[in-house]
N, C-alpha and C positions, 0 to 999 in steps of 0.2 A: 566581169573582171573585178568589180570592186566591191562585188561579196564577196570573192576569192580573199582577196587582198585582204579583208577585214579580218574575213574568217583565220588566213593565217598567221596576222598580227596579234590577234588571241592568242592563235596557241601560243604564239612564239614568247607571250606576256605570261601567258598560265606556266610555259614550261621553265621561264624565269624565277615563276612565284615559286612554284614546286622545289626547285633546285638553291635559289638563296630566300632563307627565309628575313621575313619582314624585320625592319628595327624594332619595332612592336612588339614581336615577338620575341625578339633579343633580350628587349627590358626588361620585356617577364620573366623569360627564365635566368636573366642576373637576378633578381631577384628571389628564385628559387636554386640559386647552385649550392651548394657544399660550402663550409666553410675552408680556406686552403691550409689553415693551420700556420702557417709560414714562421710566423709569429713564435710558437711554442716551439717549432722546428729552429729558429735560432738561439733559441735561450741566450740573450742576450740582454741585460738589465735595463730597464730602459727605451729600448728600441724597438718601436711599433711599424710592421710593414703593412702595405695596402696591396693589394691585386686584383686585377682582372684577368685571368686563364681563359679561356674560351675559344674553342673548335665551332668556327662561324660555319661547319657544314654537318656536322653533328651532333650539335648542342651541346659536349661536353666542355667540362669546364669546374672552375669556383673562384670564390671573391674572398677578398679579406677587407676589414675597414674601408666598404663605398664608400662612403659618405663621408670620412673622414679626411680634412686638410692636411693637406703636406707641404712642406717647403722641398721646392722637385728642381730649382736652381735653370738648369739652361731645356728644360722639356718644355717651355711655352715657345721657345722658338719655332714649333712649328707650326704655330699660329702665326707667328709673321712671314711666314712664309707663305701659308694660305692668303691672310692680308695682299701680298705680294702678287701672288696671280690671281685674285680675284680682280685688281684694278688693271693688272695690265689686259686680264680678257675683255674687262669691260672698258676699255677705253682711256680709263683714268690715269694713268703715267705708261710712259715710253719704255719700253728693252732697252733703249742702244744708250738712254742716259750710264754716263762712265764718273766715278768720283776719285779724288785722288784721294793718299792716305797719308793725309799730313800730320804732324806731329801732333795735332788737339785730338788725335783717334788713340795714337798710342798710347796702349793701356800697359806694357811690361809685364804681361809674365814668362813666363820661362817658358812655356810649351806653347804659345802664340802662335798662328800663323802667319800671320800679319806682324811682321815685330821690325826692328829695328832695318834689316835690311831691303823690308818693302817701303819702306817710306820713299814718297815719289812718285811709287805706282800708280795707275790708274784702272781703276775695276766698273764693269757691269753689272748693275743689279743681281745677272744671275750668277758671276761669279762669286759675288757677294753671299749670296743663296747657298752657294756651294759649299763655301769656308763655315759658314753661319751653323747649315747642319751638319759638313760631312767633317768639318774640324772642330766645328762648337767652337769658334774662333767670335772672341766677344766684340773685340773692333771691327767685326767686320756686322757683327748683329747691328752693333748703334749704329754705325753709317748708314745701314738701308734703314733704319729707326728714324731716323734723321729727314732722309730720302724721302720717305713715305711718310713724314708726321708720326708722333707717338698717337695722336688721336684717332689718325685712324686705324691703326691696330684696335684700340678698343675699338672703337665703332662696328668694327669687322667682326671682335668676340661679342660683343654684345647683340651683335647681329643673328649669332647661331642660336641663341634661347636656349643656353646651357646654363644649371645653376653649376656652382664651386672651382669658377674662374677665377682668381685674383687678377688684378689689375696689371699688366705686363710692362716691365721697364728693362731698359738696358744695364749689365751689371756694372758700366761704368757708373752706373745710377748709387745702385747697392753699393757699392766700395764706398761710395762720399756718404751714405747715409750713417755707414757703421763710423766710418769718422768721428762724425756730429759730435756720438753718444762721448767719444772724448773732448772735444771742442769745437760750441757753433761755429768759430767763424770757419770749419771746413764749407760749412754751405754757400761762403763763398769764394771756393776755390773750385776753377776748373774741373770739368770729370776728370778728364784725360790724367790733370797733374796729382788728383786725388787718388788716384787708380794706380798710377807709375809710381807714388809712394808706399801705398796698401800693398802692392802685390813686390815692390823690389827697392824697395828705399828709397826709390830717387827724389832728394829733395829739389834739385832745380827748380828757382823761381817761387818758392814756396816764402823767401823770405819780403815777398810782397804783398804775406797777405798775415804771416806774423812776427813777430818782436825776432825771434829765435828760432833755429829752426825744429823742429820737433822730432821727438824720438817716434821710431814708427811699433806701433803695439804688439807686442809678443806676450807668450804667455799666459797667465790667470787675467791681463788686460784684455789680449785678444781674447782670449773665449771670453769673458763679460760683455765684449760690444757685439759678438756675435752674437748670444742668447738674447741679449737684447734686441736685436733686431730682427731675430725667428719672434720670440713675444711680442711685441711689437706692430710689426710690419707685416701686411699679406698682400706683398707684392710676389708675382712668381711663385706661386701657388696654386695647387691643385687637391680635386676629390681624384682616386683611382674611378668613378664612375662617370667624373666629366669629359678627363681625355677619353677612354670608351664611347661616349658619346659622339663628343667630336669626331675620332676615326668612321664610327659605326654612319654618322651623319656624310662624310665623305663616301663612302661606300654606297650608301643611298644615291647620292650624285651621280656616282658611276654606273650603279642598273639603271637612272630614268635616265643617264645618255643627253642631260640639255647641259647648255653654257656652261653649268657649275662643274659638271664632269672632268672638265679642262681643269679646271684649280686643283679638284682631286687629285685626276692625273697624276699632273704638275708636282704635289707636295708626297705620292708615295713614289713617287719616281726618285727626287731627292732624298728620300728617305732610303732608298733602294742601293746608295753608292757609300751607304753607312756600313762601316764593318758592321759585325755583329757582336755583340753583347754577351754579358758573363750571364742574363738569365737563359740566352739562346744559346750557348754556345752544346750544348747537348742534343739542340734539333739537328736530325738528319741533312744532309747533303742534295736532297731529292726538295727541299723546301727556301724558300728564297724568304727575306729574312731585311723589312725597311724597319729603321731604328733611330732613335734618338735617346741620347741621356743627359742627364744632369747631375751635378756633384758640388757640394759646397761640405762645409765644416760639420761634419756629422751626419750627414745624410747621402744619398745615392736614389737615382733613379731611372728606372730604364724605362722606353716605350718601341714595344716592337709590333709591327704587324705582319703577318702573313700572307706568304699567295704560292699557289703552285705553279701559277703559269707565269710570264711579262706579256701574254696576249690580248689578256679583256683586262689586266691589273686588278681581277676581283677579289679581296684581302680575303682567306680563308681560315685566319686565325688571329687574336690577339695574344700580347702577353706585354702583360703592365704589371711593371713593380715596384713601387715605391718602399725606402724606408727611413727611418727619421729617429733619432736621439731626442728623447723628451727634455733630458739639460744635458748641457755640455761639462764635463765633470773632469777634463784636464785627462784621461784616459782614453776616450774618445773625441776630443774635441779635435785633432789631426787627422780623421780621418774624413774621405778615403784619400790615401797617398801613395799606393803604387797598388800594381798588380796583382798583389798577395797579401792586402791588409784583411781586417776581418770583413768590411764591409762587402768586395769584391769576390772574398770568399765564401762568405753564405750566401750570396749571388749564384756563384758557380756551383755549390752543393746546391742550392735550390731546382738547378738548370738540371737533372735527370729526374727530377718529380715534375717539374714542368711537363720532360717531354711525352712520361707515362703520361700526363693524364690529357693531353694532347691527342697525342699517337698510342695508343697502347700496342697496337701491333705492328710497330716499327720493325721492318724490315730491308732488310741491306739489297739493293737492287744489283744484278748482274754486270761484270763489266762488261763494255762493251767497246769495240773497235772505235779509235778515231783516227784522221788524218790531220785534224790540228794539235796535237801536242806530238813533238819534233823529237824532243827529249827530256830526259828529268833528272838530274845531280842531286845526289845527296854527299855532303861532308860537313866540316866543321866549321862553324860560324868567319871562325878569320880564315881558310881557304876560297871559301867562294864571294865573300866580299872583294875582296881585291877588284876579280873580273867586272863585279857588280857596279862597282860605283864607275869607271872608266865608259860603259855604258849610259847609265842614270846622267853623270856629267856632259852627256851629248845629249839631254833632252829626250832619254828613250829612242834617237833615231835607228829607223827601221832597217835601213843599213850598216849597221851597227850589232846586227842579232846575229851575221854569221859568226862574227867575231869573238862577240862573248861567246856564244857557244863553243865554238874552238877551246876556248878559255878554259871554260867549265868541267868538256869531256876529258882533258889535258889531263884533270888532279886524277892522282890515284886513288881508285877507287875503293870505298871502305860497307862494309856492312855492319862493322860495331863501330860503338861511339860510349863515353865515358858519359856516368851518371852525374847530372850537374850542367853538363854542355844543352849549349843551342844545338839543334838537329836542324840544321841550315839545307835549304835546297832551292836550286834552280829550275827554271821550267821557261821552256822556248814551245814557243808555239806558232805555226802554220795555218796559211789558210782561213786566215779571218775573215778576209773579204769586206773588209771596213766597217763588219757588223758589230754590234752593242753583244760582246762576249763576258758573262758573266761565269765566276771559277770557284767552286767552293771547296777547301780544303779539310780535312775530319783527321786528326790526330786520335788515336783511340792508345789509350796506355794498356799496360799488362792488366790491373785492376778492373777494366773495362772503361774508364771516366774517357768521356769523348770533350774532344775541345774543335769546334771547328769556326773555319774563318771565310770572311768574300773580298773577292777581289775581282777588278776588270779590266780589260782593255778594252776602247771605241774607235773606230776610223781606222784600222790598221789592218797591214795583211800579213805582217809579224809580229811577234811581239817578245819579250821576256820577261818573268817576275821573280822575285828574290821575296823566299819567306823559311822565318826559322820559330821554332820552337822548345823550348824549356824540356829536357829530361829530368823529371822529378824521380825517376824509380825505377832499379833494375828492372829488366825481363824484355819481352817482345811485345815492341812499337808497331801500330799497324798506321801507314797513311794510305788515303784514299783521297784521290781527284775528281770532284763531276763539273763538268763542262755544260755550262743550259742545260744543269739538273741529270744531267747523264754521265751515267760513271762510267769514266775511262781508264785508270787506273788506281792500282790496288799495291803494294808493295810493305815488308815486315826489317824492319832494321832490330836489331839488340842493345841495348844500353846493359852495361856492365858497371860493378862499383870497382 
């Protein structure tokens, strides 16, 4: 029995080696890929991008500037998150510790999670986990910072034997540092109250630490302390070939299946409740899609991995994109700032070369019947909000879904929509059965440019979601829904000028 046993522990080792190949053999062929061009593809003055493309099951792929540093802004957060479960598998701090979010957290900016009316609250590290990657909410990074020591973050990177890691701090860190370059004594003022000034003027209490209170830096000021602190400073910084490593070395964790495999887990699982991203937004709906970015003053950076399945979470593709303003020249030094600046959109033109060289024989899978999606509204952004929030205000309760539905199938029903509008739509859904249901939606324009999104419900046995999208351009809109990667519906609305 136990040459049996041996015997079929081989294969079952040989049919793993066969099937993913070595990180060994990963490095070599980054080594040998294609250049991705990216670069020359943005013609943009100044602006150097990094990448790692690569098809972890068929070696396709290419790379732009390995080896070159970037300032990648909130993308090392998930190394504290690794940090983060590697001590709780091993013994070294508690789950069930809870932290409140008192005033010396609040950082002020405008799109916070954590802002002004969570103060009070009290969190768990993994909720903490949550906001950190799935909101890139910065008060909530430095309290688990805090939580777990900044040292041992390092200790943790420096543990993996990766070269072109910079030294990982909280951006409450970075907002006091660009201070300085205006006046030391910011180094000795609070983060919190340095941060609540940098990002929204608040000067409260500031007059405790000068003569007068200070003007907050705008303009050819701000971009100066910023450039000064990209030259400067390599904190929060990355090679496009270290995070590679890092993912590629978690993956590793996950085929030998010991202790470490948990943290892997743990940080693409997290990663997995991330929308997705302007370089992804072109991959198929057949592909699941863990992401993290970052964004500061001239630069953008995305880090996604791939998997087809959530059964073994074995990544089967990367896509990492860094890009970076070599100076801030008062023309780009604003960005990125919305959805549709340049950086966000050589991102998203990037995002169909991506997926060619990915997938090249990307093919739309058949719809197929299901018994969880209930129904689907489409209309105009301010029609189906109404219903929307009347629900969302009760918590998502589950009793609450025949209602909205009522609501929903109530509006008159429309096939055209005006060119300019949100393509707002409803979706009820059945039948969950409390299970971990992921949904990914694929807007595809007249043009062919596909924009797709994820979203989930967990623990419930209904549910509803509210998502709308931008009509940039007459003709016929195709949306498509897959449910755990199975396409359930397919439907063609018209946008008209």
């Amino acid at each position: 029995m136990r040459r049996m046993h041996r015997s079929l522990w081989m294969a079952l080792i040989w049919l793993l080696v066969a099937v993913y190949p070595t990180t060994a053999q990963i490095h070599d062929n980054l080594n040998t890929l294609s250049d991705c061009g990216f670069t020359d593809f943005a013609a943009e003055d100044g602006l150097r991008i990094g990448a790692v493309i690569l098809n972890l099951e068929t070696g396709a792929g290419c790379t732009e500037n390995l080896d070159v540093t970037f300032n990648v802004a909130s993308v090392p957060k998930v190394f504290i998150a690794g940090t983060y479960y590697d001590m709780l598998i091993n013994g070294q701090i508690s789950g069930t510790t809870r932290q409140i979010f008192t005033q010396q957290y609040l950082m002020g900016g405008r799109s916070d999670c954590l802002s002004d009316d969570q103060l009070g609250n009290t969190y768990s590290s993994g909720e903490l986990i949550d906001l950190m990657i799935n909101c890139s909410d910065n008060s909530a990074t430095w309290m688990l910072m805090d939580s777990i020591g900044w040292g041992r973050v390092q200790a943790y990177v420096d543990s993996l034997g990766i070269d072109g890691i910079g030294t990982i701090i909280p951006y409450s860190e970075v907002d006091r540092l660009k201070l300085t370059f205006l006046d030391e004594r910011w180094a000795t003022v609070p983060r919190g109250m340095a941060s609540r000034f940098y990002r929204r003027e608040i000067t409260s209490g500031l007059l405790d630490y000068f003569d007068s209170v200070p003007s907050r830096p705008v303009g050819l000021e701000r971009t100066t302390i910023n450039q000064r602190y990209f030259d400067e400073f390599s904190f929060n910084t990355m090679t496009p070939r270290a995070l590679a490593d890092y993912l590629l070395l978690l993956r590793d964790d996950l085929l030998e299946n010991d202790m470490d495999a948990l943290t892997a887990s743990a940080v693409f699982n997290t990663m997995l409740y991330t929308q997705r991203l302007f370089s992804t937004q072109a991959l198929a709906g057949t592909i699941y899609v863990g992401s993290k970015n970052g964004f500061d003053m001239g630069l953008l950076a995305e880090a996604n991995v791939l998997f087809d399945s959530l059964t073994n979470r074995i990544p089967t593709g990367l896509v990492i994109v860094f890009a970076q303003y070599d100076n801030l020249n008062g023309t780009n030094d604003n960005l990125p700032n919305s959805d549709n600046d340049p950086l966000a959109r050589i991102f998203a033109q990037l995002s169909p070369q991506i997926r060619d060289i990915l997938y090249p024989s990307d093919v739309e899978t058949p719809v197929q019947t299901s018994f969880t999606l209930s129904s689907v509204t489409f209309n105009q952004q301010f029609a189906i909000e109404p219903c929307w929030w009347s629900y969302r205000n009760a918590d998502f309760a589950q009793e609450q879904v025949p209602i909205l539905e009522n609501c929903w199938q109530s509006l008159a029903p429309r096939i055209t929509f005006p060119v300019g509008d949100n393509l707002a739509m409803g979706l009820v859904l059945r039948n969950l059965n409390a299970q971990d249901t992921r949904l990914i939606f694929v807007y595809t324009a007249p043009d062919g440019r596909r924009f797709s999104y994820q979203e989930d419900r967990r623990n419930l046995s209904s549910a509803a979601i509210y998502w709308f999208h931008p009509l940039d351009m007459a003709g016929q809109w195709r949306v498509d829904i897959y449910i755990n990667l199975q396409h359930i519906y397919s439907n063609t609305i018209i946008a008209q000028q």
